[in-house]
C-alpha positions as CSV (number, residue, x, y, z in Angstrom):
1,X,19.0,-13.3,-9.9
2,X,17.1,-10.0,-11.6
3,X,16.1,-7.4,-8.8
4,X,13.4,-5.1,-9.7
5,X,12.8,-2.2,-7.4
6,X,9.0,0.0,-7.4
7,X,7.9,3.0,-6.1
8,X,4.6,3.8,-5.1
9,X,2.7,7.0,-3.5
10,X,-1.1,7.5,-2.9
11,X,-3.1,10.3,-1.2
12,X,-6.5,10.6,-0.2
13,X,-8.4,13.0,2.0
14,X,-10.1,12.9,5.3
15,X,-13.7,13.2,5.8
16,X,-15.6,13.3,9.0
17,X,-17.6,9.6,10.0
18,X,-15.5,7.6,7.2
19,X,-13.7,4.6,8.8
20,X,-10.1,5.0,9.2
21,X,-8.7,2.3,7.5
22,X,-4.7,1.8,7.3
23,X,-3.0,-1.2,6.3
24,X,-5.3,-3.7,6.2
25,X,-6.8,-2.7,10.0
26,X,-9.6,-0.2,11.2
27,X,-8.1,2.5,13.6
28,X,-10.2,4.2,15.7
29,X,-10.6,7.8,14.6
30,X,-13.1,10.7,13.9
31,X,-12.4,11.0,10.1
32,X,-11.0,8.3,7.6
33,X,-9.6,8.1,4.2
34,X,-12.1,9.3,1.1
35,X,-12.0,6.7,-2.0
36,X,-13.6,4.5,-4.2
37,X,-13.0,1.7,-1.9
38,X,-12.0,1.8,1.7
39,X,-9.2,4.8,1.3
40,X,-6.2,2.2,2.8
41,X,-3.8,4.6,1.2
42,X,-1.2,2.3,2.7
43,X,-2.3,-0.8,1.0
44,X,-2.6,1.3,-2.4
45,X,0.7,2.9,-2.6
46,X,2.1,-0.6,-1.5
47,X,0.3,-1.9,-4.9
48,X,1.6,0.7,-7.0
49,X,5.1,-0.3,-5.9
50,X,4.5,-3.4,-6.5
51,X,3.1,-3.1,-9.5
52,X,5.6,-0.5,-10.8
53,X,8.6,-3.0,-9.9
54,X,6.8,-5.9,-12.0
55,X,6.1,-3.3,-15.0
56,X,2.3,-3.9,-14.8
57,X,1.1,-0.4,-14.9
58,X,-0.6,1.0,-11.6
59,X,-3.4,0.3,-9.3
60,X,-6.1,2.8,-10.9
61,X,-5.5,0.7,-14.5
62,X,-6.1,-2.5,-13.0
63,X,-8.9,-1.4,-10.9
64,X,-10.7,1.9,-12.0
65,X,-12.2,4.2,-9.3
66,X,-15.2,4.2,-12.7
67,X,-15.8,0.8,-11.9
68,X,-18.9,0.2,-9.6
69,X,-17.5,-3.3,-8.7
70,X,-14.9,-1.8,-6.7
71,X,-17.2,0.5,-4.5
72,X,-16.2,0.6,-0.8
73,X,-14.2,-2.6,-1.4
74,X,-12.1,-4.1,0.8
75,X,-8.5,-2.9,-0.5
76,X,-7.2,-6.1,0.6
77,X,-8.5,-7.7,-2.1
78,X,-6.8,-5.1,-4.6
79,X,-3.1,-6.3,-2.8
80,X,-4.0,-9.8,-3.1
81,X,-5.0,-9.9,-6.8
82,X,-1.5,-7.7,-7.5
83,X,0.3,-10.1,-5.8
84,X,-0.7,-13.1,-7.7
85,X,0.1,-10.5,-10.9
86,X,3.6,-9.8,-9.6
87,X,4.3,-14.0,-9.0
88,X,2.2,-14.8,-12.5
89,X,5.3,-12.3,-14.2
90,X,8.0,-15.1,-12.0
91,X,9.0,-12.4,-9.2
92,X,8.8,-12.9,-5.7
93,X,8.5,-9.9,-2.7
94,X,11.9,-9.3,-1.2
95,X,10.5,-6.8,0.8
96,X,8.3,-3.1,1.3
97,X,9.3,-0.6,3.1
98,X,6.5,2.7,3.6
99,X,6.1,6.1,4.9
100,X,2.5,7.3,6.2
101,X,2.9,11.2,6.5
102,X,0.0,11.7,8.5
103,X,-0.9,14.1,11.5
104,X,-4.1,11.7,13.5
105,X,-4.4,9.4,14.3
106,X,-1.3,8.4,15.5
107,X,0.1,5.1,13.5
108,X,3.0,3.6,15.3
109,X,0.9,1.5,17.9
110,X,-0.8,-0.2,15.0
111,X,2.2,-0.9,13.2
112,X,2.9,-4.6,14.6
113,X,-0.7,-5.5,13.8
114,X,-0.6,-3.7,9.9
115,X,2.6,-5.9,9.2
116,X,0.8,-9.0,10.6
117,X,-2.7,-8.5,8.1
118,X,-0.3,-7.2,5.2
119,X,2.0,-10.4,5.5
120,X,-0.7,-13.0,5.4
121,X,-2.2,-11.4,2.4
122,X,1.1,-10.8,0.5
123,X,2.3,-14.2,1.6
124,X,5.8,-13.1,3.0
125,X,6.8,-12.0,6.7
126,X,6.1,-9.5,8.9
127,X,9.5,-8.6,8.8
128,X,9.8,-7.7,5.3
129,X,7.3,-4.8,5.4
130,X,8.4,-1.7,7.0
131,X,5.8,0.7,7.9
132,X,7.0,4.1,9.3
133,X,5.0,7.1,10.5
134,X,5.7,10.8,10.5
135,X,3.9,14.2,10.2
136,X,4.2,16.9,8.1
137,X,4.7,19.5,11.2
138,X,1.2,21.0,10.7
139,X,2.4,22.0,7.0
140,X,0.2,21.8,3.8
141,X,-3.0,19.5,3.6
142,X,-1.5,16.5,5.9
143,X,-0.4,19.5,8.6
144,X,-3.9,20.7,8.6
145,X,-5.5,17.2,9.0
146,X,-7.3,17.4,5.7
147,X,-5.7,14.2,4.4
148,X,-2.7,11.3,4.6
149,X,-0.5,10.5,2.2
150,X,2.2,7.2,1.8
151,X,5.3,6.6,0.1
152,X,6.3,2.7,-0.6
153,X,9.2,0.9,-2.4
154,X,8.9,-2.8,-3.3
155,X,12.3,-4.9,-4.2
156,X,11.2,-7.9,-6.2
157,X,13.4,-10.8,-7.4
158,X,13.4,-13.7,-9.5
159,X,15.6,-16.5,-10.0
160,X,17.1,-17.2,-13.6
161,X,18.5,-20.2,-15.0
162,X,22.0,-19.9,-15.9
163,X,21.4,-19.2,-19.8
164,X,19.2,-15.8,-18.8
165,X,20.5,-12.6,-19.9
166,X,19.9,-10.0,-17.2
C-alpha cells in the first residue's frame, strides 16, 4: 500500500451581507467569506490537501479566481471535480482532518451536518472528516473578526500489486 499525506490552508475575509458558507452548509451569520466563489474556506483548504497528497498542484491552478466560470460557484463542485482527480491518479481518501480558526460564528453545532454534505460529495464517511473549531483569542485579523482561516491534512492510499516499488 503507498500512503500519501497533503496539507492544505486557505484564508479569506469577512464582508458584511455575504453568506456564510462553511463546509458545504450556509450558517447563519452577519458577514461571510469573500472569494471568487462562495468563500467555503473549509472546502478549499480541504482541496488543496487533497490535491497536494495526489501531487496535482493546488486549487487556484485547477480553478483560477480569473476565470469567470467559477464566479460565486458552488465550492462543492470544486471538491467533487478534485476528487474524481485524486481517484483518476488510483488513490483513495483515508481520511481529512481540519481546523477552522475562526472567532463568529461559532462552528461546532454545525459540525455533524458539514461532515454529513462533505461525505456524500467526497464519497467516504462522515467519520473520516474531522472538523475542529477554535479562535485565535481576539489576536490578529481572525481575533478581530476580519476573516477565517483553515488548516486540512488529507491521507490518501492506493493499493499496489505485489511487483510495485513504493
Amino acid at each position: 500500500m503507498k500512503l500519501r499525506i497533503g496539507q492544505g490552508y486557505d484564508v479569506h475575509r469577512l464582508e458584511a451581507g455575504r453568506p456564510f458558507v462553511l463546509g458545504g452548509i450556509a450558517i447563519p451569520h452577519t458577514h461571510g467569506p469573500a472569494g471568487h466563489s462562495d468563500g467555503d474556506v473549509l472546502i478549499h483548504a480541504i482541496c488543496d490537501a487533497l490535491l497536494g497528497a495526489a501531487n496535482l498542484r493546488d486549487i487556484g491552478y485547477h480553478f483560477s479566481d480569473k476565470d469567470p466560470q467559477y464566479k460565486g460557484m458552488d465550492s462543492k463542485v470544486f471538491l467533487r471535480r478534485v476528487v474524481e482527480m485524486v481517484r483518476e491518479c488510483g488513490y483513495e481518501i483515508s481520511n481529512i482532518d481540519a481546523t477552522v480558526v475562526l472567532e463568529m460564528p461559532k462552528v461546532n453545532p454545525h459540525v455533524p451536518h458539514m461532515q454529513e454534505v462533505m461525505a456524500g460529495v467526497l464519497n467516504i464517511r462522515p467519520e473520516d472528516i474531522s472538523v475542529k473549531a477554535t479562535t485565535s483569542e481576539r489576536m490578529g485579523f481572525v481575533g478581530r473578526e476580519e476573516g477565517v482561516a483553515v488548516f486540512a491534512v488529507a491521507l490518501l492510499y492506493k493499493i499496489l500489486d505485489g511487483s510495485a516499488r513504493i
